[in-house]
Structures are given as structure tokens and as C-alpha cells.
N, C-alpha and C positions, 0 to 999 in steps of 0.2 A: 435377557432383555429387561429393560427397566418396565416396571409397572404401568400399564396403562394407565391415561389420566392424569398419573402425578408429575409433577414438575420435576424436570431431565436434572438429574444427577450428576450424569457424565459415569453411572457404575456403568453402563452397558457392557458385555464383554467383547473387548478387541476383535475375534474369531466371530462370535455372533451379529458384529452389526456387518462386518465386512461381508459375509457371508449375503446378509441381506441385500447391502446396496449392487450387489454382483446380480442377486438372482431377481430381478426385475421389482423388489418392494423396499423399494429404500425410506428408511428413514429417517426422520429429520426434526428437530426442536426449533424449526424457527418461529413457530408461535409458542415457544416457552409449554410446550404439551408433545407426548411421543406420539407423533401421526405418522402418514405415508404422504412422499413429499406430493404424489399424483391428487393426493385430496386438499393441499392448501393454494386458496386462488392468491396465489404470491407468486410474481415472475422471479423465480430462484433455480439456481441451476447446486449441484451439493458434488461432491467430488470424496469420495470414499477413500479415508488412509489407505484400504486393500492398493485402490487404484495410482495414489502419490507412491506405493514402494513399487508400483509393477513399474511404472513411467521412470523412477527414478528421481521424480519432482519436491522438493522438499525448502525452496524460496516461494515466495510468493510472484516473482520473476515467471517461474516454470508454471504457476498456477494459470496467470494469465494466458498459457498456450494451450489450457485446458477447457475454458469457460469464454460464453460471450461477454461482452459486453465490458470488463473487465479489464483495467490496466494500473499496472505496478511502477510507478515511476521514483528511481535509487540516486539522483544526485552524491548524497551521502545518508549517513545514518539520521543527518540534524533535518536534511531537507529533503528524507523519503516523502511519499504522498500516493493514494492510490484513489482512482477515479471509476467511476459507473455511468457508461451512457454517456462519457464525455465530459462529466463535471467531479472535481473533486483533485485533478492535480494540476498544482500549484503549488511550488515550492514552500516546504514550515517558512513559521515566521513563531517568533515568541511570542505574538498578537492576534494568534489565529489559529483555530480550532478546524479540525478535520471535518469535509462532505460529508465524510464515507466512515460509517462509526465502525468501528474494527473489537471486537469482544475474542476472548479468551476464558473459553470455560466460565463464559457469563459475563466476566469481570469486563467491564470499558478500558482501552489501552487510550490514554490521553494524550499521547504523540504518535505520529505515525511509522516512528523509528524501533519504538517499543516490539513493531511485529515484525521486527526481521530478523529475529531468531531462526534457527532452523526447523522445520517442521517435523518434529521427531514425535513419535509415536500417539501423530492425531487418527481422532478417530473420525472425524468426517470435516469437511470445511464445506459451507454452507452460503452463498453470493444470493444475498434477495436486492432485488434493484426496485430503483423508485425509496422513495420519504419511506421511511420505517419507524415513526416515532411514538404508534399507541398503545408498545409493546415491549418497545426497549428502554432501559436506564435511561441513555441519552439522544437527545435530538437526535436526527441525522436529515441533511437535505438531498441525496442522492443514495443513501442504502446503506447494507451491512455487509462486511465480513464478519461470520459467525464462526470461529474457529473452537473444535470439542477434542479435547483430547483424550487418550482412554483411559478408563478412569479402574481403581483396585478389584480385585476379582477375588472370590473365598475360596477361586482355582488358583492351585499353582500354575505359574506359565512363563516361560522365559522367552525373548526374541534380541535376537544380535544378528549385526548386520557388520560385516566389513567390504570399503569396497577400495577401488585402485584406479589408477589411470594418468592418461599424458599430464605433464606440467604438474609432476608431485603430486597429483592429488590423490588422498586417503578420506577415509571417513569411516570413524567407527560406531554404530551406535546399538545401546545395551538395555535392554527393560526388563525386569524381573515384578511378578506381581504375585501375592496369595496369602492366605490368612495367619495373623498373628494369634487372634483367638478365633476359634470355628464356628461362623454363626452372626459373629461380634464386632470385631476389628482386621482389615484386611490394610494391605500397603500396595504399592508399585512405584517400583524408584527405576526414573530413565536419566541417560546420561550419554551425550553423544559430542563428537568432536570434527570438525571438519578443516579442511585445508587444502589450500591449492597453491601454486605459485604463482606469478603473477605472469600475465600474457600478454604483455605490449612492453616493448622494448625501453630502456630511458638513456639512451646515449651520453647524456650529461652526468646522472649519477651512478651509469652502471647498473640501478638495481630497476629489476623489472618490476611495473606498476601491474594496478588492477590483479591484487592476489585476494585470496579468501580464508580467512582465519577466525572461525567461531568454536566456542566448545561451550557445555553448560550441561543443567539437570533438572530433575524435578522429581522433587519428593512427596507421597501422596497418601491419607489416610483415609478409608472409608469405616464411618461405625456404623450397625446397628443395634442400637439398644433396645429397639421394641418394632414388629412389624409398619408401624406408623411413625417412627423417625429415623431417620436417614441423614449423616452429617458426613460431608468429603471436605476435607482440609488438604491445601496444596503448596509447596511451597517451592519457587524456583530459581534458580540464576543463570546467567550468560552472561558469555565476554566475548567481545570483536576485539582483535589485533590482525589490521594488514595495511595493504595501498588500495585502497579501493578507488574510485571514482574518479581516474586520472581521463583526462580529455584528449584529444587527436584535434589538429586541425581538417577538414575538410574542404575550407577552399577558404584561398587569400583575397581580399576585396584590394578593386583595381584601384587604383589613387585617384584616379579621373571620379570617382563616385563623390566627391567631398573634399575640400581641404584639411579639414580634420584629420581625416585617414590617411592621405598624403603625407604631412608632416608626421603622424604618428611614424608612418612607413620609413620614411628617411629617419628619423631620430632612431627608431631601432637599429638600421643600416647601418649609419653614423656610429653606433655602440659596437658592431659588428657581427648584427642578427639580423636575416634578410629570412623574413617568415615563408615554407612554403607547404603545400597539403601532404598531407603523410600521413596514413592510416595504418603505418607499422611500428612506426617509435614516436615515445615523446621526448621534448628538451628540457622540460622543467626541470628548475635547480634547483628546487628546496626538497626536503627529504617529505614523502607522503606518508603518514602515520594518521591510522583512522583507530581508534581507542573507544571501546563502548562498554558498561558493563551496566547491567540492570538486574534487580531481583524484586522477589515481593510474595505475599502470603494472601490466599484467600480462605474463606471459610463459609461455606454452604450449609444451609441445613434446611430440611424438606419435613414437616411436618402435617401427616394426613390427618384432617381434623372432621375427616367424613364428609361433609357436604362440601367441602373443599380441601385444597391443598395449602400450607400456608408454606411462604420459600424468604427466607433470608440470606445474602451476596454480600458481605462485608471484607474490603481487599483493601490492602497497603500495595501503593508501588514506590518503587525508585530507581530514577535513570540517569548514567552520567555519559557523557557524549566529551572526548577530549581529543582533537584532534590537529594535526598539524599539516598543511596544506600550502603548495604554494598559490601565489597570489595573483601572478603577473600572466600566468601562461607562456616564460617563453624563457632559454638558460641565464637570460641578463639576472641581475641582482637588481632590479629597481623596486617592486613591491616583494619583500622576500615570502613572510608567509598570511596566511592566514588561519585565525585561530579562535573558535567559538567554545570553551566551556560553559557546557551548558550541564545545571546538576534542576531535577524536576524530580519533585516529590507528589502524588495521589493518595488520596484519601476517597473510599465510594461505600456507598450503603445503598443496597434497594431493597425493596420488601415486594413480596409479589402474591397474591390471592387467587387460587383459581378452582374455581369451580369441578364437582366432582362429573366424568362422563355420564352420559346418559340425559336422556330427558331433548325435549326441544328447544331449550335456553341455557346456555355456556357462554360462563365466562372470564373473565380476568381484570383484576385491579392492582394495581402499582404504585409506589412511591420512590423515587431518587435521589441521594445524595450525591453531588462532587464537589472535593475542593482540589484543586491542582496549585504547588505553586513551584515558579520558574526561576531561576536566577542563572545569568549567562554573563561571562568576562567575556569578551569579544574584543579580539583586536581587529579594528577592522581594515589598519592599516600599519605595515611593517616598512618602513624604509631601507633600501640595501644600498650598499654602495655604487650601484650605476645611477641611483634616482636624482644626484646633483645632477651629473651631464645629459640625463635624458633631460630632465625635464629642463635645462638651460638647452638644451639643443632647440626642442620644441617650441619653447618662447622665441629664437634669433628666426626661427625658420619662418615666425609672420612678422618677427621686429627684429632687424639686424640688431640694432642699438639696444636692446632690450637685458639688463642686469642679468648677472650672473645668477643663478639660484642655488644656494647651498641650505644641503638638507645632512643632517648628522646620520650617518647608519646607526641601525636599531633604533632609530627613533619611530614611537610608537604612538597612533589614534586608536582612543579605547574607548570602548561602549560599556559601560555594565547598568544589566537587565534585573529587575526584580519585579516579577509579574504573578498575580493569581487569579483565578478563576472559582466562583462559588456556582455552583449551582444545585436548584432541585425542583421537581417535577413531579405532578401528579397525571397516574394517565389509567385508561382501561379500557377493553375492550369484550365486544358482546357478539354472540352468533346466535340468531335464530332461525329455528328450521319452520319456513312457513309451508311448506309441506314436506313429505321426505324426501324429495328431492331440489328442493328449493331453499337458502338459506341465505337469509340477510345478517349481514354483516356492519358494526356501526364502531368504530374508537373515538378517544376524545383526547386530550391530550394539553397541560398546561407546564407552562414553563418559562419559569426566574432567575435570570444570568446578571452577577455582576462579575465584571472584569477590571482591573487596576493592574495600572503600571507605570513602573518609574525607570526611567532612561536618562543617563547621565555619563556625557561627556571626559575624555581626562587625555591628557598627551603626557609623552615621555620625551625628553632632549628634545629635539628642536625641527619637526618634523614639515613636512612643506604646509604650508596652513593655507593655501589655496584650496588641498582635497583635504584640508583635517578638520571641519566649520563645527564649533563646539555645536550641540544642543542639549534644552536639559527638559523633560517631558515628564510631569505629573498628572498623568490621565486619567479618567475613571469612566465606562458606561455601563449601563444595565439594562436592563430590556424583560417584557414581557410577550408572552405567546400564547397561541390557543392556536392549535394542529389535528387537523382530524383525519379518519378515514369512513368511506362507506359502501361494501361492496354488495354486488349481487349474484351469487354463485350457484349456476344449474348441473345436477348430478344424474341422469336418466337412467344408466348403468351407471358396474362397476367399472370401468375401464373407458371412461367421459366423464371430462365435467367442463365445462365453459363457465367464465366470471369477466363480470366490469367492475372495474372500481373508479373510485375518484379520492383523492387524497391530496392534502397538504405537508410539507417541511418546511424546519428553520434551522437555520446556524445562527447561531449570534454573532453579535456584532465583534468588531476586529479592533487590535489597537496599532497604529505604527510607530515604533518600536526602536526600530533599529537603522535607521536612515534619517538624514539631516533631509525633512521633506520641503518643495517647493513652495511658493508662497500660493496661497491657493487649494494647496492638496492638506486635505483634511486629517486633522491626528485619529478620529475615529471614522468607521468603516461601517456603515448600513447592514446589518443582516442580509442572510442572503432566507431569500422566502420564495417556497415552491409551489406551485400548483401541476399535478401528476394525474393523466386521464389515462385508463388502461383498460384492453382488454385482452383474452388470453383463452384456452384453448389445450387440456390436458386431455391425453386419450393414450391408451394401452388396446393393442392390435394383437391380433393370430397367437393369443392364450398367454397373452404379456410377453409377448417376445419382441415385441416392438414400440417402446415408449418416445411418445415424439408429443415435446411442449412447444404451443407459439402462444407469441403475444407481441401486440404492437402498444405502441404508447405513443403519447404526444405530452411535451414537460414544457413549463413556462416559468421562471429561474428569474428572479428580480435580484438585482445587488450581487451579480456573481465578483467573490473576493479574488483579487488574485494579486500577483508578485510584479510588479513594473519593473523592466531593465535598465535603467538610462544608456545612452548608447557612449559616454564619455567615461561609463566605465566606472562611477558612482553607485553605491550601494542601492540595494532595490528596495523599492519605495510598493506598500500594499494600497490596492485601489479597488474600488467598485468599477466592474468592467459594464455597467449597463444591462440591460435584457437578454437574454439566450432564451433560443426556444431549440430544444431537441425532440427530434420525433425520428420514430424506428420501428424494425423489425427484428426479435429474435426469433429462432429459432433452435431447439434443442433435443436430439434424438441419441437412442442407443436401440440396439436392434440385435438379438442374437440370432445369428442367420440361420448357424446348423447348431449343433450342442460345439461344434469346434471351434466355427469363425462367428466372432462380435463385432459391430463395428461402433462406433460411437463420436457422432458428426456435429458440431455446432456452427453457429455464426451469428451475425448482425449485422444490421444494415444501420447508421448512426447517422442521422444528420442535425448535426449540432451547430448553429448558425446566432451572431449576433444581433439580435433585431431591434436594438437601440443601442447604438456604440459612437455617439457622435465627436467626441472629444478626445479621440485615441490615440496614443503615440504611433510615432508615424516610423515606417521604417528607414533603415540606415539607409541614406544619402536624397531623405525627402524631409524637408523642414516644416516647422509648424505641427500643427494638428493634424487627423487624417479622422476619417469617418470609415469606421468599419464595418455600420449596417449591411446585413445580409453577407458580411464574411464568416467564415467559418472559426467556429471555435478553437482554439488552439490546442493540441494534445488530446485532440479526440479524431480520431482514424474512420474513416466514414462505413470501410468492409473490413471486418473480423471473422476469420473463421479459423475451426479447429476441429482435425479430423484424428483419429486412432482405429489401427486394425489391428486386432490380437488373435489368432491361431495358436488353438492348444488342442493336441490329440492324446490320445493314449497310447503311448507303447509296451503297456505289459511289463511285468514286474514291479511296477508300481512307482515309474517313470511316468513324465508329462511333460514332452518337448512342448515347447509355444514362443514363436515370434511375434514381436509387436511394432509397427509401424507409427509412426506419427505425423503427422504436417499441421505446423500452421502460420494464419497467413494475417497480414495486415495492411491497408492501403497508408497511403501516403499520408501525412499530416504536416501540422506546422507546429513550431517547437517554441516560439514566444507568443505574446499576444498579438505583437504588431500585425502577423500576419505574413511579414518580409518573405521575401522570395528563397533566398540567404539563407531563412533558416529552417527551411522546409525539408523536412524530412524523408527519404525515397522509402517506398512498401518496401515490404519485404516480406520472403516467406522460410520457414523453417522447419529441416526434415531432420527426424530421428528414429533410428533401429534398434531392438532390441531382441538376441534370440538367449533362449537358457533349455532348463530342465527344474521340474519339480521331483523330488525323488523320497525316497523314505516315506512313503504314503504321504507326502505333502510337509513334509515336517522339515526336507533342507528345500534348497533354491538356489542353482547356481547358473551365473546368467554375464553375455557378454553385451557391449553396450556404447551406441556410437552418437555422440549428440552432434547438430550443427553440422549434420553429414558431408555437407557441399561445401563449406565453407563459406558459408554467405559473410562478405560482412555487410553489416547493418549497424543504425546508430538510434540509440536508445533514446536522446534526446540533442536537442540543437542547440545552439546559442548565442551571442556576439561574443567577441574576445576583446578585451579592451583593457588600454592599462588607466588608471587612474589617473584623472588630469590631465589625459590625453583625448585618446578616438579611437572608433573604433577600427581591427586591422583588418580580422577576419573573423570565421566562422567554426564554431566546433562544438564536438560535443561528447559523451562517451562511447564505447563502440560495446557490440552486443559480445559474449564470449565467443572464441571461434571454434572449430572442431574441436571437442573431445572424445577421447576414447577410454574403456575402461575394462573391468571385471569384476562382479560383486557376489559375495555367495550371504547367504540368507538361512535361518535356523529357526523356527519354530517349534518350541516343546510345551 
């Protein structure tokens, strides 16, 4: 176990923290200090690597069915996004920085595509919700993902994992860790590979979509050269190759809704594509290739300097995103593909001060470095060879007499992106115990963002130059901040503590980027700025067998950013959605009932509502404006819940049968901002089994394992479908995985 006091390493040993978060005292770094998470008043919920290999969980997809409040939204690798409490997804955009700050072993991941690696031999992942900024590198206006992975050990220790199952899938993953010199230098090198085949049909090209294809490593050094410094250097890569993110129609919109749609409808026909819902194949005709690869180097070093700890986080990243996509939605050739390379390079330094334990004043002082910079080739429009007669079809259909249109195939509308991001921050925070069991709490927090970017227009051959409208964008903003936090924490026992807080967040402001915007719709985008009331409620029951956290909150969200559709099938435009106020209940229990049966229950209660939204796009086949006060936030599920039962007995010989149950469940939501009826999302709930054996005194694990057991399907997200230049047809979005099945065995030495 890493040293009391000092600033978290990440040496923890694998066996020893798992061990802990199992046996009712889990620990957790999310105030940059090794505590027990039952003593920080932070609504945070932590999720134990032990517990991601029992579950089988290893995206941050399967996370979400772990935790409240919490949701993982995968478009693609360019336009992942993950939200807290309802705010924070919304499609990437090159001109827009994440809610929800996402850290890896310290380091700030500056896209939100960057953490879709697989989750391979972490050692705890860590969800604190609410503004998190007097404490971390970077802002955040809705919370953190704190992802720790495990870090070298002066044990030898090896763990491999291979597993199996329907639709190809394999996954092999391998970590060996232990000391180069004794005392001195330690390593741990992991290395995992995953794959699936794809699970939705494509009629058109034959090759099935939505497959999964990651492999990657990370290589890790931990020194000691004297009891008082401590340096882990880490260095990793990953690469994506599949189909990912391919869409289903779920319902056709009627003609009768719009003329628009109408004519869209007939000019498809006319080509001899008559659209209809299907949630077992897609028709798309361009080939799906999703291409990701990233790596990057950090270096930690923890220096006890007695009355404190002194911590330096200095990390390179780089990410390239190449993918090819089609564009249209449908087997016609009229927009063939779509294509965003996108290469981002990061650069981050923070320095961190903290205070040695003990005494009635504790505390921590910080400073931040980031420079990100982005450069994206974007085609954002590919013309195929049905795009003449569609789009001459569509013109005769409201003007008989109306010219032919001829548009050259492969003729091409191109965006390229060069965008960066500076920023840095001073922040700190202070605990004082004004009695022993009373302890105020106070952070402060400043922060200086410029952002610039240039967007620049270019066509290829002769493309329809109705949807091809040059722009050319030399933008720049910057902004200042001052974010605080102040709480009030009462500890009477050990096994109680009750806290309020009050806190602010900020995002900085946005640039638009990559869309020919409206006349009226601004090139720069408001900050989005929070104000966060909370209170909460930690308590361990009948000899810590029973730990059950609540908290309720009320949030007030000015400038929330987000991604506009147009319904004509035009590239989306970023906009200030107006006011949001979300206010809720989580709650979060685990409970060992006998030393056999565990159970472990969570949920929320979310209501995330617009409370200035006067100027709103209006949904499909309603014109003009629309006012969407007091409608609901979009992409935020109002009841979340998440249950696991595990049964393990002993059978002697030093056997351990244990099955594990799962469910979980999510209410309905709406999948754009409009709100539209169309793109509203049905609940859904989801059950998973899993029974094995542990055997060899604990050292194999071999275990069978059924996801999606009923086969729900369910759709991740919602959307219009629309071809460019036209209208819009229908409605779709991507669909969840469906049953799988499997067999995995597991090694521990």
C-alpha cells in the first residue's frame, strides 16, 4: 500500500488494493492523497479493477452499468463523449473541450476518444460528480473520470487472461511486473488484444458492421532511489481497426410530416431506395473502417520533503483518428463517404504541494500546464455517382422546369482544421478540523484559456455547390476564471460522516470550426459556468458490512455547449443551449449479506431540465423557432439504476464456485437537443450472468459468461437521417450489442 500522506504513485500492489475495495475499506486518490473513499465528502462512486475482471467490464460502455449517474456516449472514436448528471454529451467538435475531465494515471486525456482503450489491468476507476476543479490539472464543469492503473511491484507477479465467445470474439490479456534491481528499480509491462466480429448485418457490402478490434500495451517503470523519492515512468500505445458505429433505421418519417421529406422520399424511390426500419441489417455502401492509434509517455515523481509532499505529472500525448465512413445512410452512391483525419498532439505539466498528515490543517497547492494542438483534413462531403439524379430529381419534384444538376463523382468539399489550445492554472485546496469531528473545507481555483483556430475551405472537381458554401474562419478567444469550492464535513463516528458543499465550474469557451454557420450563429461559444449545491450522507452499518452513500444535489449550468443537427442534413453547427438546472438523487450501496452473498445496488434519480431555452431548433416537420424551457435535457436518462449479486462458497480443496448476477436499467431519454418525439429514445434494461470457480488457492479462475442475456435490443443514441441538400427521411441511431456468450479462464501468480 502506498505510503500514507503521500501523493498516489499508482505503486499500490494490484492484490493489495483489490483486496481492500472488496473488503469494505476501499481506497481512493481522488483528492490526490491515499484515504478511504467513506471519509471524502465527494459524491464519487470507485469501481475496483478486482471487480471490472469479475464483471467482465473493460469499456467504459460496461462502466456505465456499474455506477450512477454516469453515461458513455461512442458515435465514433472522433465524436465519443461521456456525461455526469446529464451534462457533458455532446458530440467532439475540434472547438470544444470536454465536461467531464477524464485522467489516466494523473495525466488529462484532451479528447474524449483518447479513453477508449480497453481497460486493462486498472487498478481502481474513480467517477466524482459535480465541478471538480480545486484539485485537478484541468477545469471540469460536471466531474472526473479518474482512471489508476497498476502500477510496478518489487513482487514478482504475473496475471493472463484469455477469453472466448459468439461472433469471434477473443481477448487475450498479459501483465507481468517485479523488480529489475531489489529495493531500486521495478517494471510491469501489460499487453492485451481484443476482437469481435461485427453484429449487424450489411446486405450491401456483405461485410458485417459494428465489429471490435483493439490491441495495445504499456510499459512501466517504478524507482526508488531514497525512501523520500519515488519516480513511475509509463509509456503506452493502442490501435483501433474495425466497423464500428454503423446506424439501423428505427422508423421512417411519413411524407405527410413536410415537403421536404416528401421529395426526399420520392427522389430516393426514384433512384430505387424505398427506406424502411430494420434493426437487423444495414444498406450502407461505402466500406466502414474506423482507424485509431494513440500513445504517449508520462513521468511522475513524488518527492517527501517532510512537511510536505512535493508531486510533478509531466506527459506527451498523441492521437490519430483516420476513418472512413459512409455518409448518406442508405446503398445509393450520392454522398459516398465521410472522412475526418484528425492527428492531436498534448503537451501537460502540473506540480502539486501537499501537505504532510497529521495536525488540524491539510493541504494542497497546484499549478497547470496544457497545450493541445489539433489539425483535422475533413471531407465533409464526397459526391458518388447517384448525387446528379438525386439531387436533379429533388429540384423537378418542387420545379418541373428546374435544370438539370450535374455533379462529377469523387468530387469533393473539404475542411481543414488547425486548432490549439493553451492553458494554465493555479489552484489549492485546504481542510480544517475545527473540532475532531468537524472539518471545513475551502478551494480556490484560477484559470487562463486561449484557444485559436483556422478553418479553411477547398473543393475538388466539381462538386454541387449548393451543400459545398466555401468558409474560411480565423478565430481566436480566451477567457479567465476564478472557481471555488467550500464544504462542511461532520464525522461523529467511524462509520458516519455527513457533508454540504457548494462549488463552482468552468469550461471554456468553444470555437465553430467545422460548419458553414448561419448568419446570426456565432463563431465563438460562451463558457459554460456552474454553480453546484450538495449534500451527502456516508455511513458503514453492522461492522462495515453494509456501506450505503446518498447525496442529492441541485446544479445550475449557464452556456451549456452543445452540437446542433440541421434537419437538411448540413453539418452541425456548436451552440449555447441556454440554462439547465439539474437536480437529483443518488444513491450507492454494497452490502455483504453472509461471508457468501454480496450484493451491490446503485441508481439515480436525474432531472435535467432547460430553464432558458428560448431560441431552440425546432423539431422535424415544425418550422421556425421552438422554446424549449422546462423541457428536458437531451441525453440525460432521468432513472439509472445498477444492481450485482455475487455468490461464492467454499467447496474444499481449495475450490470457490461463485455466480454473479447483474442488471441494469435506464429510463427513456431524448437523443438530440430539439427534444423531437422521433428521436426519443425507449428505456431499457439489461441482464448479465456469470458462474465459474476459483481454484489453486485463488491463483486460476475459470468462469462461463452470458451478456445481454434476453436479448434486448436497445439504441445507444438517436438521430435524424438526412442526405445533404435534401430533408430529412427518418430516424436512427446505433443499436446496443446483442446477446453474447462466452468462456474465460484467468491466472494469477
Amino acid at each position: 500500500m502506498a505510503t500514507p500522506g503521500r501523493a498516489d504513485t499508482g505503486t499500490t500492489d494490484g492484490a493489495t488494493a483489490a483486496a481492500a475495495a472488496e473488503g469494505g475499506e476501499v481506497v481512493v486518490t481522488a483528492r490526490h492523497q491515499t484515504e478511504k473513499a467513506q471519509d471524502v465528502p465527494v459524491a464519487l462512486s470507485v469501481v475496483s479493477g478486482q471487480r471490472l475482471e469479475k464483471t467482465g467490464a473493460y469499456t467504459l460502455a460496461d462502466l456505465q452499468q456499474q455506477v450512477p449517474s454516469f453515461t458513455a456516449y461512442n458515435a465514433n472514436p472522433r465524436n465519443a463523449s461521456v456525461a455526469i448528471r446529464g451534462i457533458g454529451v455532446s458530440s467532439a467538435s475540434d472547438g470544444l473541450d470536454s465536461s467531464v475531465g477524464v485522467y489516466v494515471d494523473n495525466v488529462y486525456l484532451g479528447r474524449p476518444g483518447m479513453a477508449l482503450e480497453d481497460l486493462i489491468d486498472v487498478e481502481r476507476v474513480e467517477v466524482l460528480r459535480g465541478p471538480q476543479g480545486t484539485l485537478f490539472g484541468r477545469n471540469s464543469s460536471a466531474g472526473v473520470l479518474n482512471i489508476t492503473t497498476r502500477g510496478p511491484s518489487f513482487q514478482w507477479g504475473l496475471t493472463g487472461e484469455v477469453s472466448g465467445g459468439n461472433y469471434g470474439y477473443n481477448q487475450q490479456r498479459l501483465s507481468v511486473t517485479g523488480p529489475l534491481i531489489d529495493g531500486l528499480l521495478a517494471f510491469r509491462i501489460t499487453g492485451f488484444n481484443t476482437h469481435r466480429n461485427g453484429v449487424l448485418n450489411n446486405d450491401t457490402t456483405g461485410k458485417d458492421a459494428n465489429s471490435v478490434g483493439r490491441r495495445g500495451g504499456r510499459v512501466q517503470l517504478l524507482a526508488t532511489p531514497s525512501d523520500r523519492l519515488t519516480i513511475r515512468a509509463i509509456a503506452d500505445y493502442s490501435k483501433e481497426s474495425d466497423t464500428c458505429c454503423v446506424s439501423v433505421t428505427k422508423q421512417v418519417l411519413p411524407a405527410s410530416i413536410g415537403a421536404s421529406t416528401a421529395r426526399t422520399l420520392q427522389a430516393l424511390a426514384a433512384l430505387g431506395y424505398v427506406p424502411a426500419a430494420n434493426t437487423h441489417h444495414t444498406l450502407n455502401n461505402a466500406p466502414q473502417r474506423m482507424r485509431t492509434n494513440q500513445w504517449g509517455a508520462s513521468l511522475q515523481a513524488d518527492w517527501d520533503l517532510g512537511f510536505a509532499t512535493a508531486s510533478s505529472i509531466t506527459a506527451y500525448r498523441y492521437w490519430h483518428f483516420n476513418p472512413l465512413q459512409d455518409s448518406d445512410g442508405t446503398p445509393l452512391d450520392i454522398i459516398q463517404v465521410n472522412v475526418a483525419k484528425t492527428r492531436d498532439r498534448q503537451v501537460s505539466q502540473e506540480l502539486r504541494l501537499a501537505s504532510a498528515p497529521g495536525g488540524r490543517l491539510s493541504w494542497q497547492l497546484g499549478a497547470f500546464y496544457f497545450h493541445q494542438r489539433l489539425k483535422d483534413h475533413y471531407i465533409l462531403n464526397q459526391f458518388g455517382t447517384d448525387a446528379s439524379a438525386f439531387y436533379t430529381t429533388f429540384a423537378r419534384l418542387a420545379n418541373p422546369n428546374a435544370a438539370a444538376i450535374s455533379v462529377a463523382p469523387g468530387s469533393q468539399y473539404i475542411d481543414d482544421v488547425d486548432t490549439s489550445v493553451d492553458s494554465i492554472a493555479a489552484f489549492g485546496q485546504a481542510n480544517y478540523k475545527i473540532t475532531d469531528t468537524v472539518t471545513l473545507t475551502g478551494g480556490v481555483r484560477y484559470t487562463h484559456d486561449r484557444r485559436d483556430g483556422l478553418s479553411d475551405t477547398s473543393t475538388r472537381g466539381t462538386p454541387y455547390a449548393a451543400t459545398s458554401i466555401p468558409f474560411h474562419y480565423d478565430v481566436s478567444v480566451k477567457g479567465n476564471n476564478v472557481s471555488w469550492l467550500g464544504s462542511l464535513s461532520w464525522k461523529p463516528t467511524e462509520g458516519l460522516l455527513a457533508y454540504a458543499s457548494a462549488s463552482t465550474g468552468y469550461k471554456g469557451a468553444g470555437l465553430n470550426l467545422n460548419s458553414s454557420v448561419s448568419t446570426g450563429t456565432p463563431l465563438v461559444l460562451k463558457p459554460e459556468k456552474v454553480h453546484n449545491y450538495e449534500i451527502g450522507l456516508k455511513q458503514q452499518l453492522f461492522d462495515k458490512r453494509l456501506t450505503l452513500d446518498l447525496s442529492a444535489y441541485w446544479t445550475i449550468l449557464n452556456g451549456l455547449q452543445a452540437n446542433i443537427y440541421p434537419l437538411n442534413g448540413a453539418k452541425s453547427y456548436l451552440a449555447n443551449v441556454g440554462k439547465v438546472r439539474a437536480r437529483g438523487i443518488e444513491a450507492d450501496a454494497s452490502w455483504d449479506v453472509t461471508r457468501e452473498l454480496m450484493l451491490t445496488v446503485n441508481g439515480a434519480f436525474n432531472d435535467a431540465r432547460y430553464t432558458a431555452y428560448h431560441n431552440a431548433p425546432c423539431p422535424v416537420g415544425v418550422s421556425g423557432s421552438c422554446d424549449l424551457t422546462g423541457s428536458r435535457v437531451y441525453q440525460s436518462p432521468k432513472w439509472t439504476a445498477n444492481a450485482i449479486a455475487e455468490y461464492r462458497f467454499d467447496a474444499g480443496h481449495g475450490i470457490a464456485p461463485y455466480a454473479i448476477a447483474r442488471y441494469a436499467y435506464r429510463s427513456n431519454m431524448y437523443g438530440t437537443v430539439d427534444d423531437g418525439p422521433y428521436g426519443r429514445i425507449p428505456g431499457y434494461g439489461l441482464a448479465s450472468f456469470r458462474v465459474g470457480a476459483t481454484f489453486g488457492d485463488g491463483r486460476y479462475d475459470a468462469s462461463a459468461w452470458i451478456d445481454n442475456a434476453f436479448d434486448k435490443t436497445y439504441y445507444q443514441g438517436l438521430g435524424a437521417s438526412s442526405i445533404v441538400g435534401g430533408g430529412t427521411f427518418a430516424y436512427g441511431g446505433q443499436l446496443g450489442t446483442p446477446r453474447t456468450a462466452g468462456v474465460t479462464f484467468r491466472v494469477v501468480l
